[in-house]
N, C-alpha and C positions, 0 to 999 in steps of 0.2 A: 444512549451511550454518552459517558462523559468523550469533551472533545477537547479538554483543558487539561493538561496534568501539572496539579501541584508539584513542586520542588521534590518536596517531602517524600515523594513516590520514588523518588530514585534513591535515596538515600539509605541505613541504615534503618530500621524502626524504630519509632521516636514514638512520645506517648500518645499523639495524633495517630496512627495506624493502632495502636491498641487498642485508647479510647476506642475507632471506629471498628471495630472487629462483632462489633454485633450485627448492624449493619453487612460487614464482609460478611459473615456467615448467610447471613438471610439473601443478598445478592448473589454469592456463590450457590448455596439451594435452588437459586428461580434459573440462573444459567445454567446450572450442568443437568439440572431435570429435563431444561430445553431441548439440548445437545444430544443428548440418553434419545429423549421420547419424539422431539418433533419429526415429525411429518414430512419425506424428504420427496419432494418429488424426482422423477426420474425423465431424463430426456436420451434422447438415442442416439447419442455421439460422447467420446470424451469429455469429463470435467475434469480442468485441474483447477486446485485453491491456492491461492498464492495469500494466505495469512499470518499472524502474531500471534503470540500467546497474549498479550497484555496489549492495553490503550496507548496509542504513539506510533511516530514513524519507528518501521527498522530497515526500509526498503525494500517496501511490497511493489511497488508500481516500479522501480528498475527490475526487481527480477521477473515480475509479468511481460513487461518488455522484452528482457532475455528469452526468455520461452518463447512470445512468439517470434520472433527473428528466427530460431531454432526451428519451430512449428513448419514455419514457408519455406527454411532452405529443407525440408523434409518433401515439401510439396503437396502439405495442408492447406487449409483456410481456416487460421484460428481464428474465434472473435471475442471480445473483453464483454466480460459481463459486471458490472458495478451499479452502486446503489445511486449515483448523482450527488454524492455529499455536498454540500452549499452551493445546488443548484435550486432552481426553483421549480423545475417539470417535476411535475409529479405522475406521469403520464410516461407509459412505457414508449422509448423515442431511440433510434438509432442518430448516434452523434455524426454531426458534419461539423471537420474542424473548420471549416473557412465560413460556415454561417452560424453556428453556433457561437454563443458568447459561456463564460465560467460563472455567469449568475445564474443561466439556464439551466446548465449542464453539469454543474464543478469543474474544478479545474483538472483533479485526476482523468477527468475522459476523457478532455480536448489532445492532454497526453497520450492516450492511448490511443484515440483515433488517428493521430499520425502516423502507426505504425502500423494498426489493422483494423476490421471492420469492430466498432464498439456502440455497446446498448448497453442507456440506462432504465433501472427497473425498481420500483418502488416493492416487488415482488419478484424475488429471482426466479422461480419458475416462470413467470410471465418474461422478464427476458431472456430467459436461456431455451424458452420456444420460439419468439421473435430471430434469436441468431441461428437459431436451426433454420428457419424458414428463409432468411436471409444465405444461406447456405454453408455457414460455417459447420466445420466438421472437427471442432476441438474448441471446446470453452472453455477460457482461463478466467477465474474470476479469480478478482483484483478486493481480498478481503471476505468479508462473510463467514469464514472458517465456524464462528458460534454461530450462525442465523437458525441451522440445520435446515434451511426452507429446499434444500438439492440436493439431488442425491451423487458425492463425491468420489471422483475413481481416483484422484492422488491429491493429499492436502502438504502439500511444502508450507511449512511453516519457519517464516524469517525470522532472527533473531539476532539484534545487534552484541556483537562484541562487546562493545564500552559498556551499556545499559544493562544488558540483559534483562530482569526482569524485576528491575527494579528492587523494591524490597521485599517484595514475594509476598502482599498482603494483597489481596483481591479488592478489588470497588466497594466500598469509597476508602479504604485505606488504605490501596496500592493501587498500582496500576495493570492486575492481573484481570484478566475479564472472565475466567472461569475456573472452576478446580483443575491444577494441573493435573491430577492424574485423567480427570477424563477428559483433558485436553489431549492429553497424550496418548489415550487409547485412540481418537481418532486420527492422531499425526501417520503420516505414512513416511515423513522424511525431513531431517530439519536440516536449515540453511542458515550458519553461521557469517554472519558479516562483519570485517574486520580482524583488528588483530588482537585485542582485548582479551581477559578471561573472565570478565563476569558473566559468560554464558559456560563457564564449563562444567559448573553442577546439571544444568538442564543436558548440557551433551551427553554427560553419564549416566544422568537418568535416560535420555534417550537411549545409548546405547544398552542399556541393561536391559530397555523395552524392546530392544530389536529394533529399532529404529534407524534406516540411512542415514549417515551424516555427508555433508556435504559444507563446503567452505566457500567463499569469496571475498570478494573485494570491493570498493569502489573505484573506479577509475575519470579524474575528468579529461573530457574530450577536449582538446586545445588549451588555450591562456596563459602558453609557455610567454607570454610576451608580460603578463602582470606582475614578476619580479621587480622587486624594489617601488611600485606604484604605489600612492597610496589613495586608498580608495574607502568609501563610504558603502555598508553591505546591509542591506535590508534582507529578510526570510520571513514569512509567515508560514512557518511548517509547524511538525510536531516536535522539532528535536532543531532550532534554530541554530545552537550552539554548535553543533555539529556543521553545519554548512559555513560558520564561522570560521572553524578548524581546516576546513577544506580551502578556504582561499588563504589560509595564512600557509597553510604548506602549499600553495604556487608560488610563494616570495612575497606575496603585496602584504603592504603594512596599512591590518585597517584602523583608521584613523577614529570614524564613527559607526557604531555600529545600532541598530533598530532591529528587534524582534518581536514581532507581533504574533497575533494568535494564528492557530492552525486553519489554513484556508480561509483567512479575515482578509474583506475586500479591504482596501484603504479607502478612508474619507479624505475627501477635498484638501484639508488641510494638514492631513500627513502625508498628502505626494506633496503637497508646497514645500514643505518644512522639510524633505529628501531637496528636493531641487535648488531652496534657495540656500540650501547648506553645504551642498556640493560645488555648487557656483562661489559661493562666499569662499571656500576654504580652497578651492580648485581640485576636487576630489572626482576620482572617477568612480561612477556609481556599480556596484555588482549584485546582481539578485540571482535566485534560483528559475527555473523552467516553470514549476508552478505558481507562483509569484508573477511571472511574466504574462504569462499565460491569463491571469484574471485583471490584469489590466487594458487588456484589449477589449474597446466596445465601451468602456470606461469613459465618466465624462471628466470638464475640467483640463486640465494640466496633463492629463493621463498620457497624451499622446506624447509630451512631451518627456514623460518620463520613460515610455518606451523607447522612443529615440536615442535616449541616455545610458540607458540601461546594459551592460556586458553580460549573458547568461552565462552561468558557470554550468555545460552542459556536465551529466555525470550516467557512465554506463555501467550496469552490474556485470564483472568479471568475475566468472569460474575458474576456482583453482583449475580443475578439472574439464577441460575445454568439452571434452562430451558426455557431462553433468545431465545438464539442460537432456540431449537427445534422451539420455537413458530414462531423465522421469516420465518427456513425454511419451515412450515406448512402453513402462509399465502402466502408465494411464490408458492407454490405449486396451492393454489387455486385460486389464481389470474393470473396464468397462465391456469388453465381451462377454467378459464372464458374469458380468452383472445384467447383461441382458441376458443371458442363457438362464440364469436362475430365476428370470421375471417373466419369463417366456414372452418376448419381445416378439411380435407379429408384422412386419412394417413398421414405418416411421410415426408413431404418434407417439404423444407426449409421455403419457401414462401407460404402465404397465397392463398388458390381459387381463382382466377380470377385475378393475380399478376405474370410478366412472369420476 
């Protein structure tokens, strides 16, 4: 999977998506064949998908957070299931945020492990058995929507406002990772984020598929004090500009600003050149949670640029405060009914008559 998106992916389509549309054609053939035929295995508890239609943030990992916050005030035991993107375990591992580091791990776990039990898995079946046995009783996986390696009882599929989905040309000449319609036969409910309308074509076509809609927000937690500050803002996300946007509507004027690639650790001498650029100009420094997060354990200067560092926390807000409850409840029962049809015997992995 690309983990870089060209410009050109958001924009308009330009003779780069068209040149590359042979390509998209043959890319889209191998994913949605995947999608259609793969091999889903099935485990004996809820899954929910917390996925994208396309390559990039839209705010998967705040609404997997939302859910399971939701999950526990219900008085489950959710647990995150994720692949370890730019960690280096290749080896199915339940995360500890306090020994684990974000080379190990990625940074997305260490996230999610502060809120509930989370396993990384190089194969989701292998960790969505590991969280069963662990004894979780609700699996939210954090992405995966196209792997098809599991078998899904609600796919919320995130989709930002501002981006939506880009130019609508699939890999390598957009940023769609598979044909939307057989994306959207497997959607169960889409989650619009922000206030934007470049997702309102996908809305309608959701809605005309029957499709839940659902809306929210971003919200950040504190930093009412960075008004009028001005500050130096580093992001190595998928959508940098966007976490940009978000400290300029707290007030602070940023002054410098550094965007780097998606989950790219920094070298030695890009936390120098944050540090002795802050101090030179007297800038106070602001990063995101995940950023944060892969600088611990870090050598060099690292520590000191954690010390420096202001997170700008950020929680995903339901229009609809009992959103959340309502997916997890028909996850739940679409998972009954997925065992009843697979003539489920006891707790094991695989369905009756399946070795």
């Amino acid at each position: 999977m690309v983990s870089e998106a060209p410009p050109f992916w958001w924009r308009k389509p330009d003779w780069r998506a068209w040149g590359l549309s042979p390509f998209s054609f043959l890319y889209g053939r191998v994913a949605g064949h995947r999608m259609v035929h793969g091999r889903r295995a099935s485990v004996p508890v809820p899954v929910i998908c917390v996925g994208n239609f396309t390559v990039g943030g839209a705010g998967k990992t705040p609404t997997a957070l939302a859910l399971a916050r939701a999950a526990k005030a219900k008085g489950l035991k959710p647990g995150f299931l994720s692949r370890g993107y730019g960690g280096s375990l290749d080896v199915t591992t339940v995360v500890d945020p306090h020994d684990h580091h974000a080379t190990a791990v990625g940074d997305e776990p260490l996230l999610l492990a502060r809120e509930a039990l989370t396993v990384i898995a190089r194969r989701r079946a292998d960790g969505a058995e590991r969280l069963v046995r662990e004894g979780a009783d609700l699996i939210i996986m954090d992405d995966g929507f196209q792997s098809a390696q599991l078998a899904i009882d609600y796919a919320l599929v995130v989709i930002d406002a501002t981006r939506g989905i880009g130019n609508g040309h699939l890999v390598p000449g957009g940023p769609v990772r598979a044909p939307l319609r057989t994306q959207l036969g497997y959607t169960s409910g889409l989650l619009k984020v922000g206030g934007g309308n470049a997702a309102d074509r996908i809305v309608r076509l959701a809605a005309r598929a029957g499709k839940p809609f659902f809306s929210a927000s971003i919200k950040v937690l504190g930093q009412e004090d960075l008004r009028g500050r001005k500050v130096l803002a580093f992001a190595g996300i998928a959508d940098p500009t966007k976490f940009f946007r978000t400290v300029e509507t707290l007030g602070a004027s940023i002054v410098v600003r550094r965007a780097f690639g998606d989950h790219e650790h920094l070298e030695e001498d890009e936390i120098a050149d944050i540090l002795d650029i802050a101090a030179r100009d007297g800038l106070e420094i602001v990063t995101t949670s995940k950023d944060y997060v892969r600088l611990i354990g870090h050598h060099g200067r690292a520590d000191e640029l954690l010390a420096r560092c202001r997170v700008i926390e950020i929680d995903m807000v339901f229009d609809d405060p009992h959103a959340p409850e309502l997916i997890i409840d028909r996850a739940i029962a679409a998972a009954r009914e997925r065992r009843l049809r697979q003539g489920w015997t006891g707790k094991t992995l695989l369905p009756r008559g399946e070795k």
